[in-house]
ZAMARGU-4260 file (C-alpha; in steps of 0.2 Angstrom, whole numbers, plus 5000, padded with zeros to 4 digits):
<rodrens>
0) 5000/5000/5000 | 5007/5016/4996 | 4997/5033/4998 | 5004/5050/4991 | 5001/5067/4995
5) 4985/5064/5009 | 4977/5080/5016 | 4982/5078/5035 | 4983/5084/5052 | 4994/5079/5065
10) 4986/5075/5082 | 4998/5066/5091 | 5018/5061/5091 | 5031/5054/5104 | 5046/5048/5101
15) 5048/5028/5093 | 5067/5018/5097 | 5082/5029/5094 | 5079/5042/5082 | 5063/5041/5076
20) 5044/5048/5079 | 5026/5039/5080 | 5014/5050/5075 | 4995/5049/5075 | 4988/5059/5058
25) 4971/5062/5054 | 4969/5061/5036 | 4955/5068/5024 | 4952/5050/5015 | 4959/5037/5026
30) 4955/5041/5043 | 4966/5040/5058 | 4982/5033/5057 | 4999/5027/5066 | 5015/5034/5057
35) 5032/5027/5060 | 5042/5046/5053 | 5058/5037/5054 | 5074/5047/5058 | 5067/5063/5061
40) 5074/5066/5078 | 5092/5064/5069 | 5095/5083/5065 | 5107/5084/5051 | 5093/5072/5041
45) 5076/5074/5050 | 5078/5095/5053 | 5065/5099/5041 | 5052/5086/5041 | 5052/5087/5062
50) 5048/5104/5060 | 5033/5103/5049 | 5027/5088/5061 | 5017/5101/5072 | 4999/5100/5080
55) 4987/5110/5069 | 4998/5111/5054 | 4990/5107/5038 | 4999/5094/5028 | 5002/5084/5013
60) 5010/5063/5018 | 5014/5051/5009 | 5015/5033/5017 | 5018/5016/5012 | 5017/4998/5020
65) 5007/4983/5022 | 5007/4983/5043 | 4995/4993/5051 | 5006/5003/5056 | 5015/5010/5040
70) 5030/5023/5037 | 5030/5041/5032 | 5037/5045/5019 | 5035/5063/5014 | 5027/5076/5021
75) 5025/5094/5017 | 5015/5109/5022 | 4997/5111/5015 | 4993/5128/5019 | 5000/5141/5033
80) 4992/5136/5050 | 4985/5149/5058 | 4993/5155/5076 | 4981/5146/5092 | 4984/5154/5107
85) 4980/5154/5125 | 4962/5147/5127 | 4961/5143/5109 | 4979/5132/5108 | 4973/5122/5125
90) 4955/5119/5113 | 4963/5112/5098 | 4973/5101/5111 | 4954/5096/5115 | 4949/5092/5099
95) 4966/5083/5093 | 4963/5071/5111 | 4944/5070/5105 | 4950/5063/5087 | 4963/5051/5096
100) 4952/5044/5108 | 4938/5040/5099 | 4942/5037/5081 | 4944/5019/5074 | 4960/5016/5063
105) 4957/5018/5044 | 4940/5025/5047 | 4937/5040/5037 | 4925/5053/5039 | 4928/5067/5025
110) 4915/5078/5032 | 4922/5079/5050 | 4939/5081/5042 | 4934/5098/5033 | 4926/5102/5051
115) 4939/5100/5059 | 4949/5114/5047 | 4937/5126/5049 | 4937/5122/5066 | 4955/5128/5070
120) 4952/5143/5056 | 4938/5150/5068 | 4949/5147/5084 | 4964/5157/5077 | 4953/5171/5068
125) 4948/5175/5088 | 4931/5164/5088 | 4921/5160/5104 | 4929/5145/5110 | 4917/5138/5119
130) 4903/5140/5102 | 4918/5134/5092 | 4920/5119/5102 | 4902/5114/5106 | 4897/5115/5086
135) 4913/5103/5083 | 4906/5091/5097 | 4888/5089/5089 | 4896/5087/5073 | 4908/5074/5081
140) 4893/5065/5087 | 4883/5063/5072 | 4899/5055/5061 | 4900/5043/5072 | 4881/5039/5074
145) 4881/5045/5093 | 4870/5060/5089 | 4853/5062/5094 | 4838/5075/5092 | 4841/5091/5102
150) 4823/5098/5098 | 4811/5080/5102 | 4806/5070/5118 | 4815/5053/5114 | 4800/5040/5119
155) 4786/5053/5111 | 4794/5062/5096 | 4784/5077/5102 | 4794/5095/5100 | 4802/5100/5117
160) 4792/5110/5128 | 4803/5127/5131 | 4797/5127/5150 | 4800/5107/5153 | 4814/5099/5160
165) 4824/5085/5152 | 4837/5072/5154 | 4849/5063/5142 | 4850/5046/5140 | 4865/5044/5128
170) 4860/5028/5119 | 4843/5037/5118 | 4841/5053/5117 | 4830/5068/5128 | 4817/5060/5140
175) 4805/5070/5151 | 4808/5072/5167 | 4804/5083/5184 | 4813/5095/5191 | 4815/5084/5208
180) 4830/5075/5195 | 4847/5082/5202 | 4853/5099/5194 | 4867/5092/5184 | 4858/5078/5179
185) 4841/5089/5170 | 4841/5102/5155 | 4829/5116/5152 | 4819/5116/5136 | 4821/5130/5132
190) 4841/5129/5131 | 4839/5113/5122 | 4828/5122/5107 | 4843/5136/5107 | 4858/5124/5102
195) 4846/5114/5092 | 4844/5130/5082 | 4866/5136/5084 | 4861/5149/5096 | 4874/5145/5109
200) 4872/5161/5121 | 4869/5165/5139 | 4862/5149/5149 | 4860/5138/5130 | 4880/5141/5132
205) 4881/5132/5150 | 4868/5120/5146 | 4876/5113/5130 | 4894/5113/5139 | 4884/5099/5151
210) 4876/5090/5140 | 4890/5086/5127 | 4902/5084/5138 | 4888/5068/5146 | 4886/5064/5131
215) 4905/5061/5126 | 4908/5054/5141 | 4897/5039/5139 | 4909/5036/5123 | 4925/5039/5129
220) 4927/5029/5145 | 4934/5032/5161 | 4953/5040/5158 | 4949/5059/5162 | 4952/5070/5145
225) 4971/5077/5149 | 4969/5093/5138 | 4955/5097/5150 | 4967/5095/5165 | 4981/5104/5155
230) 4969/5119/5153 | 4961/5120/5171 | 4982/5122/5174 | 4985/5134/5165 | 4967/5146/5169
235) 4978/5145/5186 | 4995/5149/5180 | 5001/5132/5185 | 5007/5127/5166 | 5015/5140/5153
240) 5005/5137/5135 | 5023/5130/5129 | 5027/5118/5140 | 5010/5111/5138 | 5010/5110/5120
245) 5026/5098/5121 | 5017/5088/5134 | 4999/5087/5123 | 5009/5082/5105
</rodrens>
């Protein structure tokens, strides 16, 4: 198998025997994949591919082999990536941990992969990370068939009542429910018919930070997300934005 010139992302890398890198690349046509880039910790050969292997960068790879885990064997930059910092660098770190965790191998979803792009546009043009984040989320759901209707009671079909309460079962969907159910555990209508219609401001904003992240959680299992930690760190100066960035990629 060989494969030239794949649109790509890299999401993950650490370093593989002496000199050389396994990287995880998310790739327009093929998916997730594990990439030995051999010698590129060897600086009088790898200088110039090691430095294009950055989180965020668009690329173009090439890779070859018959293992599931195959070789690099070219890469080159795509596109200038745009500039993610602060809050907007720890959120790409969020959304490359997302991919990671809960993408299959060789599983390709062209429609999340363009997402994805204009995901990190939006982050580094200054967007609302937390409207940024939540739209990726949704999207993230509905490739890989976790999604369910933000606007209808799950056991009726009936539209959502803006002055009802609701809880979410993952495998189900919205079910009625009192207001005796725990706080944390019930959603308003009315905020669940604002992100069903993108309007992700004021208490819709809250609301849809709690839900998605139940709803992820019932997919991604019981290791806590480590960009999230890496963030509440660095909200309280315990982690600089660099140092971080090594540890995530």
């Amino acid at each position: 198998m060989r494969i030239n010139l794949q649109p790509a992302y890299l999401l993950h890398r650490r370093p593989y025997r002496d000199s050389s890198q396994l990287v995880e690349v998310f790739t327009a046509e093929h998916g997730r994949l594990s990439l030995v880039a051999r010698g590129v910790r060897r600086k009088t050969r790898g200088g110039n591919t090691a430095a294009l292997l950055q989180p965020f960068v668009p690329l173009l790879v090439s890779f070859s082999g018959r293992a599931e885990l195959k070789t690099l064997t070219h890469a080159e930059a795509a596109g200038r990536a745009g500039r993610l910092e602060g809050a907007a660098l720890f959120s790409g770190f969020y959304l490359n941990e997302l991919l990671v965790r809960l993408l299959h191998r060789y599983d390709p979803h062209p429609p999340l992969f363009a997402i994805y792009g204009d995901t990190l546009e939006a982050l580094s043009r200054g967007a609302a990370a937390d409207t940024a984040l939540r739209r990726f989320e949704l999207a993230l759901l509905d490739e890989l068939g976790y999604s369910f209707a933000l606007d209808a009671e799950a056991e009726t079909g009936e539209v959502l009542d803006a002055d009802s309460w609701y809880r979410l079962e993952p495998e189900r969907g919205l079910l009625a429910c009192s207001q005796g159910v725990g706080e944390v555990q019930r959603y308003y209508g009315g905020d669940l018919l604002a992100i069903a219609g993108d309007n992700f401001s004021g208490s819709a904003a809250r609301t849809a930070k709690r839900l998605l992240r139940q709803a992820l959680a019932a997919h991604l299992g019981d290791m806590p997300l480590r960009s999230r930690s890496l963030f509440q760190q660095f909200a309280t100066g315990n982690v600089a934005p660099g140092s971080a960035a090594e540890e995530q990629s």
